[in-house]
C-alpha positions as CSV (number, residue, x, y, z in Angstrom):
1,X,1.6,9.7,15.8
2,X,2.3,6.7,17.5
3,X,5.9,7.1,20.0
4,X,5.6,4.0,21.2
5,X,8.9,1.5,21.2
6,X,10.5,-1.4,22.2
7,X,13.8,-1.9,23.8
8,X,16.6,-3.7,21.7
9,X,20.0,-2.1,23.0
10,X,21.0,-1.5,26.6
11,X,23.3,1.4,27.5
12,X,26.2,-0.6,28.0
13,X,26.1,-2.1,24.0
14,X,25.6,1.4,22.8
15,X,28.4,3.1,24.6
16,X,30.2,0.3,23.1
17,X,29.1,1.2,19.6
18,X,29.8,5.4,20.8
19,X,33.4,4.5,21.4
20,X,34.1,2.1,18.3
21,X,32.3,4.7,15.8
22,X,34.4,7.0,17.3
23,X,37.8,5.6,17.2
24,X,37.1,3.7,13.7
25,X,36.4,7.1,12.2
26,X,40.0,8.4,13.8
27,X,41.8,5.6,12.6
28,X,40.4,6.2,9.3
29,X,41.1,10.1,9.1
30,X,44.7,9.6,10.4
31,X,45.5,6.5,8.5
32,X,44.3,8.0,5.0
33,X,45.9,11.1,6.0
34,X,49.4,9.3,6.2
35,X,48.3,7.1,3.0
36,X,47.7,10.1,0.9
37,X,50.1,12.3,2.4
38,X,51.7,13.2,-1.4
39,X,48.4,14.7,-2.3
40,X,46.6,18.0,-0.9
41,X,43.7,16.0,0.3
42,X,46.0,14.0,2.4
43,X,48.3,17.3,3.6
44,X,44.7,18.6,5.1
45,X,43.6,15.8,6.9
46,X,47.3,15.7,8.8
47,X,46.9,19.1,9.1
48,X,43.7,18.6,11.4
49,X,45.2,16.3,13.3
50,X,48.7,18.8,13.7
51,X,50.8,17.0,10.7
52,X,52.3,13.4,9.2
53,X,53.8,12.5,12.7
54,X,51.2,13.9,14.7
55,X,48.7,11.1,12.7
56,X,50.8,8.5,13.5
57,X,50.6,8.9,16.9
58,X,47.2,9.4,17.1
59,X,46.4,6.8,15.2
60,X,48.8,4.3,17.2
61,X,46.9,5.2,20.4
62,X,43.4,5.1,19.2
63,X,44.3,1.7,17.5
64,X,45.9,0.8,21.5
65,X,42.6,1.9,22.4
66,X,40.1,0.2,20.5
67,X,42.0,-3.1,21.5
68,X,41.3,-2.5,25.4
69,X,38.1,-1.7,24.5
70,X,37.9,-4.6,22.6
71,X,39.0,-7.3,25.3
72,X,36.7,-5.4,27.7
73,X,33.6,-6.7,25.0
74,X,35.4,-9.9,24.8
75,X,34.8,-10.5,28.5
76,X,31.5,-8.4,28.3
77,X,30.2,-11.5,26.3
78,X,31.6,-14.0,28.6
79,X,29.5,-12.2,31.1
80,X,26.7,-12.5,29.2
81,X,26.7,-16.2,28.2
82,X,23.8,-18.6,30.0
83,X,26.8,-20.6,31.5
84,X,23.8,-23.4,32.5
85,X,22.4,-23.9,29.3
86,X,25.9,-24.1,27.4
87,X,26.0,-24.4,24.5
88,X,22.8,-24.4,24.0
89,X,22.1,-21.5,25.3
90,X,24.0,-19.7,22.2
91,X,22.1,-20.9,19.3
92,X,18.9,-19.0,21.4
93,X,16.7,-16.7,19.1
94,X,18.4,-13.5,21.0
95,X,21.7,-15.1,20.0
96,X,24.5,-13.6,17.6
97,X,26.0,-16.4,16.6
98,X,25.8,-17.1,12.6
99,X,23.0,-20.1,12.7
100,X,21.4,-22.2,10.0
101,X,18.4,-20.5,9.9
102,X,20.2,-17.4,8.4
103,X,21.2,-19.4,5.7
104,X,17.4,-19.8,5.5
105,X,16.3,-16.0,5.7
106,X,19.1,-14.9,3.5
107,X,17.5,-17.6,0.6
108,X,13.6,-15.9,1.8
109,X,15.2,-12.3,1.9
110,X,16.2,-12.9,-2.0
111,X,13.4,-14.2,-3.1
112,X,11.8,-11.2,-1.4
113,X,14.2,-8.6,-3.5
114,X,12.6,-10.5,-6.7
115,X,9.0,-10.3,-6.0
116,X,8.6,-14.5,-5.5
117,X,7.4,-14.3,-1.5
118,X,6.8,-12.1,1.2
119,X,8.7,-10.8,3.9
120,X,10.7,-13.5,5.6
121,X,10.1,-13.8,9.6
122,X,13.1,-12.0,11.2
123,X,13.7,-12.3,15.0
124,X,15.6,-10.1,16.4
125,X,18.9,-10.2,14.7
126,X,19.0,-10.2,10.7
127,X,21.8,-12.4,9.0
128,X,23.1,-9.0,7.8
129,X,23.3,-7.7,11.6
130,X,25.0,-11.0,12.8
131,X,27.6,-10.8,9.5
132,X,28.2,-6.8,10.6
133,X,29.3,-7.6,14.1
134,X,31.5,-10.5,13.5
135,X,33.3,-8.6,10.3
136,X,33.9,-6.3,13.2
137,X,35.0,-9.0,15.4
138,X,37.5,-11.1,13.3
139,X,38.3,-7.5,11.6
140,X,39.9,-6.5,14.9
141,X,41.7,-9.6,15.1
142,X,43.3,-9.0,11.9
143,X,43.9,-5.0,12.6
144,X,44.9,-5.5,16.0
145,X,47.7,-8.2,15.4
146,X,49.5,-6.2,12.3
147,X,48.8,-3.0,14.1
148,X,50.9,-4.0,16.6
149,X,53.4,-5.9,14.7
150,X,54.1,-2.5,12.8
151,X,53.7,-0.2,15.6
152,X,56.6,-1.9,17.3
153,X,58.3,-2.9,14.2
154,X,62.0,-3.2,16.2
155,X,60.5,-5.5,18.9
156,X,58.7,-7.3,16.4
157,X,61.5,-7.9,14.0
158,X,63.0,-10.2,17.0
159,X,60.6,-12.6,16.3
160,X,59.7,-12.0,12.8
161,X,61.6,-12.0,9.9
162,X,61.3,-8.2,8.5
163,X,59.6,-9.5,4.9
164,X,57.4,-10.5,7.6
165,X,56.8,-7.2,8.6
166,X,56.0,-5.8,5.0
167,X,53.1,-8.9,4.9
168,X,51.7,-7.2,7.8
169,X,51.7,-3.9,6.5
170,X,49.7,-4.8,3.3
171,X,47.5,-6.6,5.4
172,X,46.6,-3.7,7.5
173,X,46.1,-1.7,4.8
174,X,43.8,-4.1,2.6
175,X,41.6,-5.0,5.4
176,X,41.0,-1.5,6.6
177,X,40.1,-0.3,3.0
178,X,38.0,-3.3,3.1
179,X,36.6,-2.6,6.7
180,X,36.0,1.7,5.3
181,X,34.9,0.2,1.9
182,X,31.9,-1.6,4.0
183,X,31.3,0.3,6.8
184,X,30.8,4.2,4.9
185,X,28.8,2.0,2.1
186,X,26.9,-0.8,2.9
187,X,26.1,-0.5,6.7
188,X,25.6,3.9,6.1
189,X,23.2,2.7,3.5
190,X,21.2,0.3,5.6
191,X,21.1,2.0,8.7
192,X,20.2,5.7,7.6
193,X,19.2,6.1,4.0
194,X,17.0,2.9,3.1
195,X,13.4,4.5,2.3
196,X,11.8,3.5,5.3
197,X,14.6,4.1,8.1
198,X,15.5,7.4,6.5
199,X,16.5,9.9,7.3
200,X,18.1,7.7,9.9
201,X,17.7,4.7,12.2
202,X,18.1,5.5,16.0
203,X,18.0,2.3,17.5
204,X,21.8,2.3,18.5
205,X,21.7,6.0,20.1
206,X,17.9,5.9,21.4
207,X,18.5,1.9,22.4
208,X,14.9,1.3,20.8
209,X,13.1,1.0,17.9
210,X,9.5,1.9,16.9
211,X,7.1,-1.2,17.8
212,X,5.0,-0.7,14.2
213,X,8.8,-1.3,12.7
214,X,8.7,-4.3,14.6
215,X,5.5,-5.9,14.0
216,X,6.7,-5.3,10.3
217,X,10.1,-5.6,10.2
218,X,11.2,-8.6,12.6
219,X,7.3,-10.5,12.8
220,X,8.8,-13.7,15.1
221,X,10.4,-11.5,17.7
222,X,7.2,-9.3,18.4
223,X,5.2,-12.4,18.7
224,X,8.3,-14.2,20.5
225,X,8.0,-11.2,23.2
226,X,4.0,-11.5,23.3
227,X,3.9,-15.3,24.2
228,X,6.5,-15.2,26.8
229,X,5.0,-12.1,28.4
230,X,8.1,-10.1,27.5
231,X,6.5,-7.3,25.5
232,X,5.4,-5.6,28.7
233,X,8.7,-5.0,30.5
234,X,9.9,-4.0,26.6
235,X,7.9,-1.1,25.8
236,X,9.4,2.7,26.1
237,X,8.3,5.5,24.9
238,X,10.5,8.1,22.1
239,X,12.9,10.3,23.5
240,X,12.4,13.3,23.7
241,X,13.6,16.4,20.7
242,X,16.5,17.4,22.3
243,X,18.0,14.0,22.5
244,X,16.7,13.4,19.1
245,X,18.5,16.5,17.9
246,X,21.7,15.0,19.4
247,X,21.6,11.6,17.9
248,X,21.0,13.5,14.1
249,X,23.9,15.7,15.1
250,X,26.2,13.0,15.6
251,X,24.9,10.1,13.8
252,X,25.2,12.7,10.6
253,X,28.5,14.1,11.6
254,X,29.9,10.4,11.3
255,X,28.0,9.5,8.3
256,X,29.6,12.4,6.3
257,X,32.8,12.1,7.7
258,X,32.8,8.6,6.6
259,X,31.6,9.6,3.4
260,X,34.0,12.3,3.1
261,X,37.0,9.9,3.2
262,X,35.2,7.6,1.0
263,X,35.1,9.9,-1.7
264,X,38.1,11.7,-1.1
265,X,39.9,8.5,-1.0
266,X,38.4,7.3,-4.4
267,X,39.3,10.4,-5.9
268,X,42.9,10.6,-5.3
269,X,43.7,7.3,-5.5
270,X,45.3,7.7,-9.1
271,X,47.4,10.1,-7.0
272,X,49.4,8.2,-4.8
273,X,52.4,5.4,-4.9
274,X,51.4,2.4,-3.5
């Protein structure tokens, strides 16, 4: 069986993703567990996390949290940036930045689902990938802002008016159903239960991703990496069954947590006053 893959995340991006699974999957426990505190579903999740107040907290200074962590990526990607070749440099084929051509793949990708042509020729990012991060981006925006309009309602209240306050709160609330709604569906579904990544895609705990996947999967960046002499320095081999063991372990344990507020969410939703 061939091991063989090619490099696609560096440590640094998935630490990044370890820490915003992470604290995404607390601020969903605790913030459903405050949102469905009248029903027994909700009294056991604020039980794990020591009660109603307890949650609060907690969610408060994970949500403190994933803001520092996200001006730390903020700058990260500063860092990043080819500063010369700006800004051209970020419409490059290893760029994230939502181009035309996605437009293009998106159409070809369709077409694809029906059965009119073949595979379209991915590079290294897929429209879907590039859509993922940035919902994540301006998401944090949003959450950030009203999180902290409502977690220091009194100082906010000097410079809002306090119907102002009550627009925040529904807006917190909608885009983090929204943001669960996607995240335990959608991006669950592609990343570990399509029929050929099942039962799950490593590539953002191993960092790599299997170089047959490649050719298959993302055609232009596999040649893209063979004419510039790139594929070379990319190849790595598997890791090895204990680390494999670990990503199952927790890439599963977030996948059915996420899953088990999904569902427990739909299901007592009749339950509570909104």
């Amino acid at each position: 069986m061939n091991n063989t893959r090619i490099r696609r995340f560096t440590a640094v991006q998935r630490l990044f993703h370890l820490l915003l699974m992470a604290s995404f999957l607390a601020q969903g426990a605790t913030g459903l567990a405050r949102m469905y505190i009248e029903t027994p579903w909700g009294q056991y999740i604020a039980w794990v996390f020591g009660g109603y107040e307890y949650c609060l907290t907690i969610h408060i200074y994970v949500g403190i949290f994933m803001l520092a962590g996200f001006l730390v990526h903020f700058f990260y990607l500063l860092a990043k940036i080819d500063w010369k070749g700006f800004p051209g440099s970020l419409m490059g084929r290893d760029s994230v930045l939502l181009q035309p051509r996605d437009a293009k793949e998106a159409y070809e990708h369709v077409l694809w689902l029906i059965g009119i042509r073949g595979w379209p020729r991915f590079d290294r990012w897929g429209y879907w990938e590039k859509f993922d991060y940035w919902a994540v981006f301006w998401g944090m925006v949003i959450m950030g802002v009203t999180g902290l309009l409502l977690a220091f309602s009194v100082s906010s209240s000097r410079i809002i008016p306090g119907w102002g306050l009550n627009v925040a709160f529904w807006v917190h609330r909608i885009e983090a159903i929204l943001a669960m709604g996607h995240v335990f569906i959608i991006h669950f579904f592609i990343g570990h239960l399509r029929r050929h990544n099942f039962p799950m895609d490593k590539a953002m705990f191993e960092g790599s991703v299997d170089i047959d996947s490649v050719r298959h999967e993302r055609p232009a960046w596999y040649e893209r990496l063979e004419k510039n002499d790139d594929l070379k320095g990319a190849i790595t081999t598997e890791a090895g069954r204990g680390r494999r063991a670990v990503f199952y372990a927790v890439g599963y344990l977030a996948m059915f947590t996420g899953l088990f507020l999904l569902i427990g969410g739909i299901l007592n939703s009749a339950a509570i006053t909104w």
